[in-house]
C-alpha positions as a Markdown table, in Angstrom:
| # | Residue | x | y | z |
|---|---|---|---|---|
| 1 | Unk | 210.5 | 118.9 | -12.0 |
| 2 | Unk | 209.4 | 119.0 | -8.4 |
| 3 | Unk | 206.6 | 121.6 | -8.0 |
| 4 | Unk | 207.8 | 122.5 | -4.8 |
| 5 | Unk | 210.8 | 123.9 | -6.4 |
| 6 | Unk | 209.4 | 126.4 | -9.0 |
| 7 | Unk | 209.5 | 129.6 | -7.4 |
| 8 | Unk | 205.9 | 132.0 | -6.9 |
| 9 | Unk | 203.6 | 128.9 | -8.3 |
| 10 | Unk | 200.6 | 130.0 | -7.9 |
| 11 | Unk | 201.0 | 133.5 | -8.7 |
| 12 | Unk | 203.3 | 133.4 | -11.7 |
| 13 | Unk | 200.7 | 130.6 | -13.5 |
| 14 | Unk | 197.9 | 133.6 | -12.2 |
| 15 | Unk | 200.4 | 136.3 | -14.4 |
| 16 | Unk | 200.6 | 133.8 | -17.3 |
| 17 | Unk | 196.5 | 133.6 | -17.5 |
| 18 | Unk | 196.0 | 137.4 | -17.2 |
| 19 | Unk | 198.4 | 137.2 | -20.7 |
| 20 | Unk | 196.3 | 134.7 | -22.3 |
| 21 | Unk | 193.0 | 136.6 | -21.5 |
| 22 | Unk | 194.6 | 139.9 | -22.2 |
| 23 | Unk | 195.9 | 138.9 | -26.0 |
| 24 | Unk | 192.6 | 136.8 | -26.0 |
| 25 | Unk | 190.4 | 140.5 | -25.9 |
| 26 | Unk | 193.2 | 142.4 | -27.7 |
| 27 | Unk | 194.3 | 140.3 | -30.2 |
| 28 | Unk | 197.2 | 141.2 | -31.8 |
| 29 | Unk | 199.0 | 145.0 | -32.9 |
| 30 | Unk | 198.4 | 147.2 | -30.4 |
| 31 | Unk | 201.2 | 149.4 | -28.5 |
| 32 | Unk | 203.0 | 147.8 | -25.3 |
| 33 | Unk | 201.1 | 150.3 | -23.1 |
| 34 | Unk | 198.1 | 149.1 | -24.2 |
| 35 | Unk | 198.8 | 145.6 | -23.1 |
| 36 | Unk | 200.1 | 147.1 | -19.8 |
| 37 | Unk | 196.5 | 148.7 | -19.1 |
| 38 | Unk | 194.5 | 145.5 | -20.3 |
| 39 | Unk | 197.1 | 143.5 | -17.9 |
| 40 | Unk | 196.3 | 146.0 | -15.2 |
| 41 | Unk | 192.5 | 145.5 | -15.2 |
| 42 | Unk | 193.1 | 142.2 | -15.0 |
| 43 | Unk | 195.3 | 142.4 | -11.7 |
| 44 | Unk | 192.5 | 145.0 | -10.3 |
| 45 | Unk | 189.4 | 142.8 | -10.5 |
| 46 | Unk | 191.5 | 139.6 | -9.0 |
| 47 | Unk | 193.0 | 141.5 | -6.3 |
| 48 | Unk | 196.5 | 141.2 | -7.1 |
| 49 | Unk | 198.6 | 143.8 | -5.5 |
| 50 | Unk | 201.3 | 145.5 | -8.3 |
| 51 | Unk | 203.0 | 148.9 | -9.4 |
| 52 | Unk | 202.9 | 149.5 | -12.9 |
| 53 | Unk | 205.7 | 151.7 | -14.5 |
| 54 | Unk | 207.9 | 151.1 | -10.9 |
| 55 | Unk | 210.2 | 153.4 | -11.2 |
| 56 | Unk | 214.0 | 152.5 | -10.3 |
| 57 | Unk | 216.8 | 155.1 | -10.8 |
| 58 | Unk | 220.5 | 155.1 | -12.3 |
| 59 | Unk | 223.3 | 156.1 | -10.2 |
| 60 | Unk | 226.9 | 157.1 | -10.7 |
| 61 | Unk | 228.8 | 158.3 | -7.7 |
| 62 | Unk | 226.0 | 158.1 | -5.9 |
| 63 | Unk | 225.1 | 160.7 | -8.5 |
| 64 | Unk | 221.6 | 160.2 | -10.4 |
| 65 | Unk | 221.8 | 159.7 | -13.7 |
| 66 | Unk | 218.9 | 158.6 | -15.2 |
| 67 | Unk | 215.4 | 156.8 | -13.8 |
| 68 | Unk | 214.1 | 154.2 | -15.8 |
| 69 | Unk | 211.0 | 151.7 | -15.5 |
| 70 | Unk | 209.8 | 148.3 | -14.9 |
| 71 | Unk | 206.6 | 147.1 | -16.6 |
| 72 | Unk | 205.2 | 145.9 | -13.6 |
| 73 | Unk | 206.4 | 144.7 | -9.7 |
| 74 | Unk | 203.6 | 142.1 | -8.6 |
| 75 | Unk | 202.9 | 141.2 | -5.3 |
| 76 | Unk | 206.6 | 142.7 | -4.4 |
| 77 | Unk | 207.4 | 139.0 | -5.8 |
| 78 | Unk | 207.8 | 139.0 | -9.5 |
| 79 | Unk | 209.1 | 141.3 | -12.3 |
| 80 | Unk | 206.5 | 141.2 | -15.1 |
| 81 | Unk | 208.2 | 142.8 | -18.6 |
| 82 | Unk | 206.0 | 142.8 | -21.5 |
| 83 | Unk | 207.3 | 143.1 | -25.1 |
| 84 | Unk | 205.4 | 142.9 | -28.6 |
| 85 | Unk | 207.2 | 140.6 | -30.9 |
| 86 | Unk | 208.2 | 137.2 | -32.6 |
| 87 | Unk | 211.2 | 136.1 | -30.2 |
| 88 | Unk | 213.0 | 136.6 | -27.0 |
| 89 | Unk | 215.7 | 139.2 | -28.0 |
| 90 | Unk | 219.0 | 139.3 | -26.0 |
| 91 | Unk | 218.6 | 143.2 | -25.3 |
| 92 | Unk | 215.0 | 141.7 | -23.7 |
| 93 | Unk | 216.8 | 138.8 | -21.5 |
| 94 | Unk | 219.3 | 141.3 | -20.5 |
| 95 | Unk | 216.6 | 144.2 | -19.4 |
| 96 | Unk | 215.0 | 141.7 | -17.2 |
| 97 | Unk | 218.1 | 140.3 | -15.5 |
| 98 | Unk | 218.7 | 143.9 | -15.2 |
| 99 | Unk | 215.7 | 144.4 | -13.1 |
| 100 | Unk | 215.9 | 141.3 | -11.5 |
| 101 | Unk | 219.4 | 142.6 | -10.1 |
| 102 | Unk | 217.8 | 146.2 | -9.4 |
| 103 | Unk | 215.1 | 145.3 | -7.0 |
| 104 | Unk | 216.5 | 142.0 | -5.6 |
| 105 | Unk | 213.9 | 139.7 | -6.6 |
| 106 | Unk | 214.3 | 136.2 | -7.6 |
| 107 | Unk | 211.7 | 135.8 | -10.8 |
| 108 | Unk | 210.7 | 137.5 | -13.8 |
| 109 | Unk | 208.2 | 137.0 | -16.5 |
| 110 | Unk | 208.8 | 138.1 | -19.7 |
| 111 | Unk | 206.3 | 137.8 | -21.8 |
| 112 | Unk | 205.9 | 138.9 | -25.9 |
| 113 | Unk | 202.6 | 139.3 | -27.7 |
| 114 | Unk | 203.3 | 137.5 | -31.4 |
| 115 | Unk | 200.8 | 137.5 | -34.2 |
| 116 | Unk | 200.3 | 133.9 | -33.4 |
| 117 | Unk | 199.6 | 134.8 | -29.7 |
| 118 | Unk | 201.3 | 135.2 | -26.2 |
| 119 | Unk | 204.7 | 133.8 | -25.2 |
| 120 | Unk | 206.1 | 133.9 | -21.8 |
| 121 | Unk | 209.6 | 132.7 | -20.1 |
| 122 | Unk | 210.5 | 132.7 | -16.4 |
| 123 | Unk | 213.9 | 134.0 | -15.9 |
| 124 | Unk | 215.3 | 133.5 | -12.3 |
| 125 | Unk | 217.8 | 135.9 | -10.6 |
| 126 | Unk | 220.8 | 133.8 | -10.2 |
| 127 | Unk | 222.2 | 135.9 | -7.1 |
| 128 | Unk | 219.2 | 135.9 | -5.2 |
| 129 | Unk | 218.2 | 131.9 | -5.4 |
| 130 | Unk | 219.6 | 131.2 | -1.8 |
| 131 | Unk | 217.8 | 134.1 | -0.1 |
């Protein structure tokens, strides 16, 4: 594959260590929010710019419905969705696709914290590749 091609480089291979080092002091068991706040001091003592819990609303008829939230938005660049579990679930690929429609971005990380450690995928927003 031509590294040129893979979109965010440096900074989603950046995301994917603050995982590693993040199940690395954790371990394990705990709650999704708990992940998302170890994740966060990661992104605060390496400077990288996020929101956590971005918020994104609903709309019917221009009519809110409901607001929901995004794990984390980093760098305005990448959707970062973090899950505790043994596999990718459907309802998981479709939350991020979700998202990745929502805000207009063109990557996501999805990333699940397993007993046997920290898997990631990098799902790409198919109607945003040409922007």
């Amino acid at each position: 594959m031509n590294d040129n091609k893979v979109l965010h480089k440096d900074l989603s291979y950046q995301i994917v260590g603050i995982l590693f080092e993040t199940y690395n002091q954790l371990g394990y068991g705990y709650k999704e929010k708990y992940y998302e706040k170890g994740i966060e001091q990661y992104f605060i003592s390496r400077n990288i710019k996020y929101t956590r819990q971005a918020p994104y609303k609903i709309r019917v008829n221009n009519k809110i419905i409901a607001t929901n939230y995004i794990d984390f938005i980093v760098d305005e660049k990448i959707v970062l969705e973090i899950k505790k579990g043994n596999h990718f679930s459907k309802q998981n690929m479709d939350q991020v696709k979700q998202y990745l429609q929502i805000t207009g971005l063109k990557l996501a990380i999805l990333a699940n914290f397993t007993p046997s450690g920290v898997k990631s995928i990098r799902i790409l927003n198919p109607n945003n590749l040409q922007k």
